[in-house]
KOLNUTOR-455627 format. One record per atom (N, C-alpha, C): residue in one letter; x, y, z. Coordinates in nm, 2 decimals. Atoms other than C-alpha are relative to their C-alpha. Layout:
N
+--------+--------+--------+--------+
| residu |     px |     py |     pz |
+--------+--------+--------+--------+
|      a |      X |      Y |      Z |
...
+--------+--------+--------+--------+
end
This chain:
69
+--------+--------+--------+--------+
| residu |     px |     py |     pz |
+--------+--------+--------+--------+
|      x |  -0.02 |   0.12 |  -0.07 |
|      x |  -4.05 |   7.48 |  17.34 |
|      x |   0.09 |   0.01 |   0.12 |
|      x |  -0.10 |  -0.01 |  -0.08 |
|      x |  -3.75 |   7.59 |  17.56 |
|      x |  -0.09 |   0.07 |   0.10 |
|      x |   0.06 |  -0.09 |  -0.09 |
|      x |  -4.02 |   7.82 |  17.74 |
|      x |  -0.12 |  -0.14 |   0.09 |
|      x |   0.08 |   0.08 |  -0.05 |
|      x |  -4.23 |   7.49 |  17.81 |
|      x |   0.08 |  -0.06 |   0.10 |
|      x |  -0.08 |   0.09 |  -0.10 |
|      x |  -3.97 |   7.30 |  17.93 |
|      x |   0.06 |   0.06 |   0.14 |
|      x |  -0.03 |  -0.16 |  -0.11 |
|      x |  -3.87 |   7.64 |  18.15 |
|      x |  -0.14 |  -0.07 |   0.13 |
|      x |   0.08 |  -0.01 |  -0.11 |
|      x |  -4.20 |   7.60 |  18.32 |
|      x |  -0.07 |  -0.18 |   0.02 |
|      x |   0.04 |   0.13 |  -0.04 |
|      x |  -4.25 |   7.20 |  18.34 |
|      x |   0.12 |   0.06 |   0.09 |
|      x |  -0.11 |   0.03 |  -0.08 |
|      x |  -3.89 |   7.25 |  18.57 |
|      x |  -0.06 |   0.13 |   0.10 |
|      x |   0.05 |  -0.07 |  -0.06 |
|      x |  -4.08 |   7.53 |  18.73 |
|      x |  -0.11 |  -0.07 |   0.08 |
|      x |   0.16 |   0.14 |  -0.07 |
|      x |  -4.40 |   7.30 |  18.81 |
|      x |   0.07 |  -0.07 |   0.09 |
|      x |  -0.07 |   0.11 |  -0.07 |
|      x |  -4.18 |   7.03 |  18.94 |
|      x |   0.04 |   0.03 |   0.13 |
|      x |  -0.06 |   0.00 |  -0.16 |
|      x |  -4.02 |   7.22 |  19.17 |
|      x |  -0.05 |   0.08 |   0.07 |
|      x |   0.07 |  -0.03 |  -0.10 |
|      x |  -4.29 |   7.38 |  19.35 |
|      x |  -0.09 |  -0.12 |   0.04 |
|      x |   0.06 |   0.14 |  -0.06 |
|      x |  -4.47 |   7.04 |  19.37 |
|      x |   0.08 |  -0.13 |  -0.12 |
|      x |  -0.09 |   0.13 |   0.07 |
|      x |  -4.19 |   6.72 |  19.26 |
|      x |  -0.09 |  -0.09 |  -0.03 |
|      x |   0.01 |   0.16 |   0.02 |
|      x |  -4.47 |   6.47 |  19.25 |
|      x |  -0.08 |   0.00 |  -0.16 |
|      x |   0.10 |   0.00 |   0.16 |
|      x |  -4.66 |   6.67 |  18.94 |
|      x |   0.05 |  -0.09 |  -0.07 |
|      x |  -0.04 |   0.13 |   0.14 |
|      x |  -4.64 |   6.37 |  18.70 |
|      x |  -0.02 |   0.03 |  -0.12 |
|      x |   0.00 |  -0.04 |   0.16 |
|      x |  -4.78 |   6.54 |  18.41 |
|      x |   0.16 |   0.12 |  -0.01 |
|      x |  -0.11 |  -0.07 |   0.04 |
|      x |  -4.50 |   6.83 |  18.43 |
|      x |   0.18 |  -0.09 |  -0.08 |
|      x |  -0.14 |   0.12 |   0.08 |
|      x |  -4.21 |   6.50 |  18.42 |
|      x |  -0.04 |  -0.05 |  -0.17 |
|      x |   0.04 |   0.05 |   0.13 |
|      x |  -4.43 |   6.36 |  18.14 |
|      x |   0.02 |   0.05 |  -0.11 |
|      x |   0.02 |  -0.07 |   0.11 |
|      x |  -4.49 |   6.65 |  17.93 |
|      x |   0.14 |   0.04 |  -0.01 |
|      x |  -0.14 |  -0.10 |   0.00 |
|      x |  -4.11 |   6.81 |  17.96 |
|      x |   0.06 |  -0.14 |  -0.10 |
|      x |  -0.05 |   0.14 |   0.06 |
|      x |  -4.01 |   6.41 |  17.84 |
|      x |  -0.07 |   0.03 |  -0.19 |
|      x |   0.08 |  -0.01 |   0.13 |
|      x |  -4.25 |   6.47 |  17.52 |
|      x |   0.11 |   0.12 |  -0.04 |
|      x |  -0.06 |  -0.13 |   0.11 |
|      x |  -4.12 |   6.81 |  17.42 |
|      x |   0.15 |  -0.01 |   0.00 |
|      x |  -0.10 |   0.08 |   0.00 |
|      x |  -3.76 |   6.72 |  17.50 |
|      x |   0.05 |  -0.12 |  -0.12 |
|      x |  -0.01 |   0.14 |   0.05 |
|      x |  -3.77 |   6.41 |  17.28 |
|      x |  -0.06 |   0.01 |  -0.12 |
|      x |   0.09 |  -0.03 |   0.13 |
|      x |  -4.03 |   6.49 |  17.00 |
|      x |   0.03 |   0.15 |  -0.04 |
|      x |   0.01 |  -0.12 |   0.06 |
|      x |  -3.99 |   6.89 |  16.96 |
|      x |   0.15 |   0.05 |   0.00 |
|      x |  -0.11 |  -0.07 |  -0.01 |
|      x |  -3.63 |   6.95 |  17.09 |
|      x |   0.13 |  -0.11 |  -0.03 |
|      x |  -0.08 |   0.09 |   0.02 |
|      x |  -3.49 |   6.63 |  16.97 |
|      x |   0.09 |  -0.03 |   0.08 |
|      x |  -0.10 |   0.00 |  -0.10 |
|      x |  -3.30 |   6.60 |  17.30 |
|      x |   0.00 |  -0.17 |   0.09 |
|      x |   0.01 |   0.10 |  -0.04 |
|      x |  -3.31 |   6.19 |  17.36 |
|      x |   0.00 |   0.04 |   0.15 |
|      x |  -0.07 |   0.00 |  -0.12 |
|      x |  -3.13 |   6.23 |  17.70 |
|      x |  -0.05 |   0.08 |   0.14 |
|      x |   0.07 |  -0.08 |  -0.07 |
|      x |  -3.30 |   6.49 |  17.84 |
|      x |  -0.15 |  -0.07 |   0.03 |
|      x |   0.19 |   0.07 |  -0.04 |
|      x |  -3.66 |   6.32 |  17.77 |
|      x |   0.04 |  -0.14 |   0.12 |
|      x |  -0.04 |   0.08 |  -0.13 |
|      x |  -3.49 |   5.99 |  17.96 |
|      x |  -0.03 |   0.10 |   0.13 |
|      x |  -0.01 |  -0.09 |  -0.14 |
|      x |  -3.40 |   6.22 |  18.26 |
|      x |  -0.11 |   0.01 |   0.04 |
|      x |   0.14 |  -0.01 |  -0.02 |
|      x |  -3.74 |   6.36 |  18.26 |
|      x |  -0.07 |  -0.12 |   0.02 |
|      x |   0.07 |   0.06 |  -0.02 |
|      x |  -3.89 |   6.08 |  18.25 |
|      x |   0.02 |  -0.14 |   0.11 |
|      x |  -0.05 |   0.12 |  -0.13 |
|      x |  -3.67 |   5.87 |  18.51 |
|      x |  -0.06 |   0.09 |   0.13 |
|      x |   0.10 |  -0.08 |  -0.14 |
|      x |  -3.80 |   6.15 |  18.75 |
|      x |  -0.15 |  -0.03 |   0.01 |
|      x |   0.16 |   0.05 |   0.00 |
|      x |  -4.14 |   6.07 |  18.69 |
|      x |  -0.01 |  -0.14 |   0.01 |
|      x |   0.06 |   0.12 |  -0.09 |
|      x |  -4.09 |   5.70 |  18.76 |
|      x |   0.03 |  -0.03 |   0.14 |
|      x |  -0.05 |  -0.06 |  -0.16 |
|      x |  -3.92 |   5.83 |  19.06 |
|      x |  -0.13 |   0.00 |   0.12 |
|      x |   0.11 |  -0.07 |  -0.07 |
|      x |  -4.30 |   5.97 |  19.17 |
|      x |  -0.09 |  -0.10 |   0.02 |
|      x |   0.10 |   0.14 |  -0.01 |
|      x |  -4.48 |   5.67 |  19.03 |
|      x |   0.09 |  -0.12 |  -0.09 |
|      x |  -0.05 |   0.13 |   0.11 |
|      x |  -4.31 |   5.34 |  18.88 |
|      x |  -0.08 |  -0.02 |  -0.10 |
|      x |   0.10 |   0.07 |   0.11 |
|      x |  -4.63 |   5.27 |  18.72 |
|      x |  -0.03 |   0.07 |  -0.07 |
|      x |   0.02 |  -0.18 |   0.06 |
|      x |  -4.65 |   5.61 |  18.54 |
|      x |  -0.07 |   0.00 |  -0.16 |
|      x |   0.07 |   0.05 |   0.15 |
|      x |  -4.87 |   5.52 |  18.23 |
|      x |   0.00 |   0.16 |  -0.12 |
|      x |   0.04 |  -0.05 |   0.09 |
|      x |  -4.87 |   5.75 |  17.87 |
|      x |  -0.20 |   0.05 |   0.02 |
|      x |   0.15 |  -0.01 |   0.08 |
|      x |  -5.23 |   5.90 |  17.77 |
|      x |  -0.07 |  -0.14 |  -0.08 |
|      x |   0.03 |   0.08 |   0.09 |
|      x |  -5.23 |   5.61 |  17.55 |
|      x |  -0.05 |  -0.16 |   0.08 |
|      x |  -0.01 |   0.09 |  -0.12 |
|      x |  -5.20 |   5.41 |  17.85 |
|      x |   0.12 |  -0.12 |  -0.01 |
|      x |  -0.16 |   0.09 |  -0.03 |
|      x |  -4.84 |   5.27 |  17.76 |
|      x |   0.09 |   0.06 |   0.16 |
|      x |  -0.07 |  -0.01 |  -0.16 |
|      x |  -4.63 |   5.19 |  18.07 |
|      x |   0.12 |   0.11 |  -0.02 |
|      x |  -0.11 |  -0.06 |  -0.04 |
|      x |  -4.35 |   5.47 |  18.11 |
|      x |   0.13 |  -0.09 |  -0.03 |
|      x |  -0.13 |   0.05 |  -0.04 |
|      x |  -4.11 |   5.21 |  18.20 |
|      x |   0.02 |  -0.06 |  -0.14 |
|      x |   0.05 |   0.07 |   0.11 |
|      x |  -4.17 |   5.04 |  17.86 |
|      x |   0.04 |   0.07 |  -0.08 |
|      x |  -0.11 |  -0.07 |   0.10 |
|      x |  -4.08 |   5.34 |  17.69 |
|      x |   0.10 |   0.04 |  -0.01 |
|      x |  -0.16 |  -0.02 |  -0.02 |
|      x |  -3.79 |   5.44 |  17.82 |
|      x |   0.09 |  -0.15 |  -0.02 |
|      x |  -0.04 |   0.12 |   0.03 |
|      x |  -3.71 |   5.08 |  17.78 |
|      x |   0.07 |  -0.06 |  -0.13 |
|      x |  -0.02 |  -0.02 |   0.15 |
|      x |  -3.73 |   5.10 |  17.39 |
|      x |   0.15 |   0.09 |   0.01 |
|      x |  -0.08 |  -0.06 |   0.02 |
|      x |  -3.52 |   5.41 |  17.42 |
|      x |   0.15 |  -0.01 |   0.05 |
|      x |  -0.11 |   0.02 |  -0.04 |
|      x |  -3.23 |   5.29 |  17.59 |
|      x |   0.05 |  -0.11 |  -0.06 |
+--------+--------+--------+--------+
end
């Protein structure tokens, strides 16, 4: 997991607006490395790129970080 999150901060910072890199680093962060704070972060960067930044599932971003705070 720590090698994912390695290369989501890798992604991002040869192109900042990758959305799935904020997205996915937010998921493993939060679900595999149990790191609340980190997935936030991650994921305030990616509303940074798009406000409207939808899940797969098609939940809004902002909605979930909304929950989580």
């Amino acid at each position: 997991f720590e090698k994912a999150v390695e290369s989501f901060h890798k992604a991002a910072a040869l192109q900042p607006d990758l959305e799935n890199a904020h997205f996915n680093e937010g998921v493993v962060q939060y679900y595999d490395l149990n790191r609340k704070d980190a997935a936030v972060a991650a994921w305030k960067r990616l509303l940074r790129v798009n406000p409207d930044a939808r899940a797969p599932d098609g939940q809004r971003v902002a909605d979930l970080l909304q929950h989580l705070q």
